[in-house]
C-alpha positions as CSV (number, residue, x, y, z in Angstrom):
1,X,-276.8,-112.9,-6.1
2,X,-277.0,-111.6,-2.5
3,X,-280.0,-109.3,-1.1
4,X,-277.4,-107.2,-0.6
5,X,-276.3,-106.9,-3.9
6,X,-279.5,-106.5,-5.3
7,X,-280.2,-103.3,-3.0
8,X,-277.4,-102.2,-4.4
9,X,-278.2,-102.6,-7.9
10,X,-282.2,-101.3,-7.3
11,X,-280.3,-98.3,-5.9
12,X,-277.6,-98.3,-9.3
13,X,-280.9,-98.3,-11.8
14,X,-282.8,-95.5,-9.6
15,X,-279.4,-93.1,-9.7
16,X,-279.2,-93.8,-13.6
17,X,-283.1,-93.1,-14.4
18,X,-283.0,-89.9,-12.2
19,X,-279.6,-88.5,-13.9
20,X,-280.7,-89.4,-17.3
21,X,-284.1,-87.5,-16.7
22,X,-281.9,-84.1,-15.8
23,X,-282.2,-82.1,-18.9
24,X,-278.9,-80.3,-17.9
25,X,-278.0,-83.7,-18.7
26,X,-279.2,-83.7,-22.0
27,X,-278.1,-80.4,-23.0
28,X,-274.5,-81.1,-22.3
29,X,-274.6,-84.2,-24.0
30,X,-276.0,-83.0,-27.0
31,X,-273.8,-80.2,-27.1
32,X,-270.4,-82.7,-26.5
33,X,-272.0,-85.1,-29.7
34,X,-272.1,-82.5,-31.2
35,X,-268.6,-80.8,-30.9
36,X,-267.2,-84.7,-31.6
37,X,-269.1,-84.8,-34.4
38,X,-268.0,-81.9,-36.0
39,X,-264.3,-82.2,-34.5
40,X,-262.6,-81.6,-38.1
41,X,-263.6,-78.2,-37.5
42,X,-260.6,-78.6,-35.7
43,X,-258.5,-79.3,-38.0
44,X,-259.1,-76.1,-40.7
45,X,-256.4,-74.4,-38.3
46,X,-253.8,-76.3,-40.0
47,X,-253.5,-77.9,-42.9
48,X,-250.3,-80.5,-41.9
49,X,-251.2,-83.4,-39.3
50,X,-254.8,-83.6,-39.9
51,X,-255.1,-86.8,-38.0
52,X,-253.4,-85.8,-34.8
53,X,-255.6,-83.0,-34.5
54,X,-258.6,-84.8,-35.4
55,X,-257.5,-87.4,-32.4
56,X,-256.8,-84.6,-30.0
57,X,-259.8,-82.4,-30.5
58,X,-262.1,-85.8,-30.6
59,X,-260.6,-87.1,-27.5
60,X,-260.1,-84.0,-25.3
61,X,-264.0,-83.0,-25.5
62,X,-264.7,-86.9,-24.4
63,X,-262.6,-86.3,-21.8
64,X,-263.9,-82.9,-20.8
65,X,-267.7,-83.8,-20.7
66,X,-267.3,-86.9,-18.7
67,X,-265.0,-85.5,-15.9
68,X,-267.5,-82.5,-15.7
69,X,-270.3,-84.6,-15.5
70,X,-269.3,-87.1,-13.3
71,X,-268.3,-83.7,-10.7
72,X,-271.3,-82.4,-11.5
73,X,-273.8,-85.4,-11.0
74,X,-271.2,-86.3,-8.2
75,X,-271.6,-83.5,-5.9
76,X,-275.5,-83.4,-5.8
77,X,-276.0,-86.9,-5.8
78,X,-276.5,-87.2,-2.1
79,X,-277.7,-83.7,-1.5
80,X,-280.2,-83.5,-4.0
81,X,-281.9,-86.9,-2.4
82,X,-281.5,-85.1,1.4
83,X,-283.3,-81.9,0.5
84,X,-285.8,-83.7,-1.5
85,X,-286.5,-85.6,1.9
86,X,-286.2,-89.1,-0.4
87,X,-283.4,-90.5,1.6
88,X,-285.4,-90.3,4.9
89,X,-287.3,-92.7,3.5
90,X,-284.8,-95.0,2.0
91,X,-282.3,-95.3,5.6
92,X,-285.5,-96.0,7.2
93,X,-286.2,-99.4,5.9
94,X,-284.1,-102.0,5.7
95,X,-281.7,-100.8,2.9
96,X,-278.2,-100.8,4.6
97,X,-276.9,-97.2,4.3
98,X,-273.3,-98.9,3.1
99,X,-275.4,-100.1,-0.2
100,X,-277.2,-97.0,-0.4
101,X,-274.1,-95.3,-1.0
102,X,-272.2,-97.9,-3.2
103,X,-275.2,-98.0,-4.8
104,X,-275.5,-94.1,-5.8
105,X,-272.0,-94.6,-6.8
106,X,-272.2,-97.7,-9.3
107,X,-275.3,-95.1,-11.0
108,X,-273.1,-92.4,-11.8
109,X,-270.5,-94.1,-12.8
110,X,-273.1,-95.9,-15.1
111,X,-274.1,-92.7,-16.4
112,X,-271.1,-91.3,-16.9
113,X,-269.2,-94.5,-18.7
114,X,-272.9,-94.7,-20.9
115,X,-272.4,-91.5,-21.9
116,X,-268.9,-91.2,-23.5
117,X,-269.1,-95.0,-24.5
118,X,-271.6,-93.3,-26.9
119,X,-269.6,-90.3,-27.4
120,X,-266.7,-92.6,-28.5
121,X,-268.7,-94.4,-30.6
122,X,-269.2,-91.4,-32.8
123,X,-266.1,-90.2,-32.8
124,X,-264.2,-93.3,-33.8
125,X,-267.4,-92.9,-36.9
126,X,-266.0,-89.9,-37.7
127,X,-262.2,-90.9,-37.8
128,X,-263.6,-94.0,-40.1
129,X,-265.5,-91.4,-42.0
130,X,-262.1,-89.3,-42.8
131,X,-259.5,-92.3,-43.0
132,X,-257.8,-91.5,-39.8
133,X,-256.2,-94.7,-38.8
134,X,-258.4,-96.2,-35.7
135,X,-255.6,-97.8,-33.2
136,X,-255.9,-99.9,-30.0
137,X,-254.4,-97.1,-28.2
138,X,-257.4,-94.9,-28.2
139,X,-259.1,-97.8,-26.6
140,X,-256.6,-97.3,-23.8
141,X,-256.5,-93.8,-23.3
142,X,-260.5,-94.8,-22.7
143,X,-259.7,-96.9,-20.3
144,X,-257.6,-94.5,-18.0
145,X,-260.6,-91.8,-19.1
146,X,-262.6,-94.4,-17.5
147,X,-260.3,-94.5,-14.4
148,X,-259.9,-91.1,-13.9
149,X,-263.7,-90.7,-13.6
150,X,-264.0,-93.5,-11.1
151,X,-261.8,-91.6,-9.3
152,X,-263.3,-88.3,-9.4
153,X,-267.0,-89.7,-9.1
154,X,-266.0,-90.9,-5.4
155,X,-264.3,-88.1,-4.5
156,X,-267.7,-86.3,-5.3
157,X,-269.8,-88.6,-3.8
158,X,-267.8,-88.4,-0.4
159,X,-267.8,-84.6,-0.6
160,X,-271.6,-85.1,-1.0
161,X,-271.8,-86.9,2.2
162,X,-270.7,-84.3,4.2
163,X,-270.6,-81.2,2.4
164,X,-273.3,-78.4,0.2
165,X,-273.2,-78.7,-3.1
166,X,-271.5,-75.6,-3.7
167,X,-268.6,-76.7,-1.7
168,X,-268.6,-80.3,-2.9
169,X,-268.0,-78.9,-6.3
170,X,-265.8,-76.6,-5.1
171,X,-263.6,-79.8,-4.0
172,X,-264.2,-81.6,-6.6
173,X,-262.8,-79.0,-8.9
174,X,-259.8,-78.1,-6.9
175,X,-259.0,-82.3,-6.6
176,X,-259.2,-82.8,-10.4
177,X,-257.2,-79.6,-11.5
178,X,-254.3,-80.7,-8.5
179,X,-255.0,-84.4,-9.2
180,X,-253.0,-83.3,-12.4
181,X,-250.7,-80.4,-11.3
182,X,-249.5,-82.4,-7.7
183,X,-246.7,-84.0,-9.9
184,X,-244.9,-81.1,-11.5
185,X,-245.8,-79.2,-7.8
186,X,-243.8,-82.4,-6.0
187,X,-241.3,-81.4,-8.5
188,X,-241.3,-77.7,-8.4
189,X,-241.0,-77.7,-4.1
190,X,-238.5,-80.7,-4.2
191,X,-235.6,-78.3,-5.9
192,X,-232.9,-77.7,-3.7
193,X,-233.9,-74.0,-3.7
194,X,-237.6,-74.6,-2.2
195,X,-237.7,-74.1,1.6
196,X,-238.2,-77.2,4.2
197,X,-242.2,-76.1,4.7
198,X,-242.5,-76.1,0.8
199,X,-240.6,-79.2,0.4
200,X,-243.5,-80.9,3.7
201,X,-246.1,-79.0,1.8
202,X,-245.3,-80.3,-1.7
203,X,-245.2,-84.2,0.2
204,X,-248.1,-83.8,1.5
205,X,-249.8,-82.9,-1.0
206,X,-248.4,-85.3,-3.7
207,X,-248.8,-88.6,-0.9
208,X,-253.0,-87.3,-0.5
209,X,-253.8,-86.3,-4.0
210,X,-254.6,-88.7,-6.4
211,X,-251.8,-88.6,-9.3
212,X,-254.5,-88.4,-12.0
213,X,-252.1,-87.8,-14.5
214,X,-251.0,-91.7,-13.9
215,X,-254.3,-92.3,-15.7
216,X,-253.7,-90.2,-18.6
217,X,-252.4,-91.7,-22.0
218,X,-253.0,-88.3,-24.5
219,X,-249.3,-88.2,-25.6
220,X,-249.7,-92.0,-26.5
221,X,-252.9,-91.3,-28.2
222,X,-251.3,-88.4,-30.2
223,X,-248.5,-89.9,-31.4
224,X,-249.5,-93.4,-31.4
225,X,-247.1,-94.7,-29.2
226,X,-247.4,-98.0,-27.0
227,X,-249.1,-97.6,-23.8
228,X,-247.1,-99.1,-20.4
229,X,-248.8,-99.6,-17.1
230,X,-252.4,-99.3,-17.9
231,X,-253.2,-102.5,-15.0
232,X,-251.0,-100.4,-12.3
233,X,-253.0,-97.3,-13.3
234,X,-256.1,-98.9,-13.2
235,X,-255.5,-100.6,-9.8
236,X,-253.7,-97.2,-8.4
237,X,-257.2,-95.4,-9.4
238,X,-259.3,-98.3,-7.5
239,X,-257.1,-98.4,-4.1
240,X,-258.1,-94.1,-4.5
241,X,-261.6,-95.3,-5.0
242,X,-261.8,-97.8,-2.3
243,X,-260.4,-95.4,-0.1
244,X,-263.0,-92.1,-0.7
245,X,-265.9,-94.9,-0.6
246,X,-264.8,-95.9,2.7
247,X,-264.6,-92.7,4.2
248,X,-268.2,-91.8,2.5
249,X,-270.0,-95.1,3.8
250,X,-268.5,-94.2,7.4
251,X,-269.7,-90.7,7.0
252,X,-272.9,-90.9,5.8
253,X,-273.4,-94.2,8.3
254,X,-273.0,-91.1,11.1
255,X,-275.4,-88.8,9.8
256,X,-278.6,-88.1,12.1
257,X,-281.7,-87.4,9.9
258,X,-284.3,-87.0,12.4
């Protein structure tokens, strides 16, 4: 393993004990185990299809918690380190600020994928628990959760690089809720009655935002229907990942903290 690696890593483990200290952390956790737990409470709204609305009130709180915890870890996760003066200290050795960086991002995403790994874990419990059939498809709909976060999570980081908290999370937000809208919006200003600055607008915005609805399988997980293009997703969400990184090393590589 390389030194540089290593850094890295030292840096991963440091990110994950600090965010699994925050007892904001811990509330919401305990709070989304226990909505999963309990998600047959769900299901007393109807009395027909009891296991495809145990499987979507399971999976949407999974889903809910770790996108809102990876934004909201995300977008302090540099700034809370500036204005507790720590990294001062940490570009001022010999830790390359590229690794620093990769670094905070490999510990959120570890806290994040921890996190609902154990939130899954429960919940697939409590499907055993009330004979709702356990398919490989929720596995994959995980795996595009998994995706979307990695995507969101450097998003956040970059817009902690160069950005408050407050308006880091404020772009954070507005990218996840669009990274889901952009295709019916590409849709909606590509009709023949949109006007041509609608029709730029609506291509802009579709070729920028991440598609993060690629990444989502619910409709296969509801009805239990075979998943397609899970590899392209995956490697669609890491070429959006690679790309936010890049743009967050470069940025925080050009910050002055004297």
């Amino acid at each position: 393993m390389s030194h540089y690696v290593r850094l890295m890593l030292v840096v991963a483990s440091q990110t994950f004990r600090d965010a699994r200290r925050n007892k904001i952390f811990y509330a919401t956790f305990a709070f989304a185990l226990l909505v999963v737990a309990n998600a047959t409470l769900f299901t007393e709204v109807t009395i027909t299809e009891l296991d495809r609305i145990l499987v979507d009130a399971g999976f949407a709180v999974i889903s809910v918690f770790a996108l809102l915890l990876t934004v909201f870890v995300g977008v302090g996760i540099i700034n809370r380190e500036i204005d507790r003066k720590s990294s001062y200290v940490v570009v001022s050795r010999s830790l390359p600020r590229s690794a620093y960086i990769v670094g905070k991002y490999l510990g959120l995403l570890a806290i994040v994928w921890f996190a609902t790994a154990v939130l899954l874990l429960v919940f697939v419990a409590v499907m055993v628990a009330y004979k709702a059939p356990v398919s490989a498809t929720l596995l994959w709909a995980y795996m595009g959760l998994l995706g979307e976060t990695a995507v969101v999570g450097a998003f956040a980081v970059l817009c902690s690089c160069v950005a408050s908290s407050v308006v880091s999370a404020f772009a954070s937000g507005v990218m996840l809720v669009g990274g889901h809208l952009v295709e019916n919006m590409h849709a909606w200003t590509s009709r023949g009655a949109a006007s041509a600055l609608s029709r730029t607008l609506g291509n802009v915005v579709y070729y920028t935002l991440p598609n993060l609805e690629r990444l989502s399988f619910k409709t296969e997980l509801t009805y239990q229907l075979p998943v397609y293009g899970l590899a392209p997703a995956l490697l669609y969400a890491m070429t959006y990942v690679a790309f936010f990184m890049a743009i967050a090393v470069v940025a925080f590589s050009r910050r002055d903290f004297r």
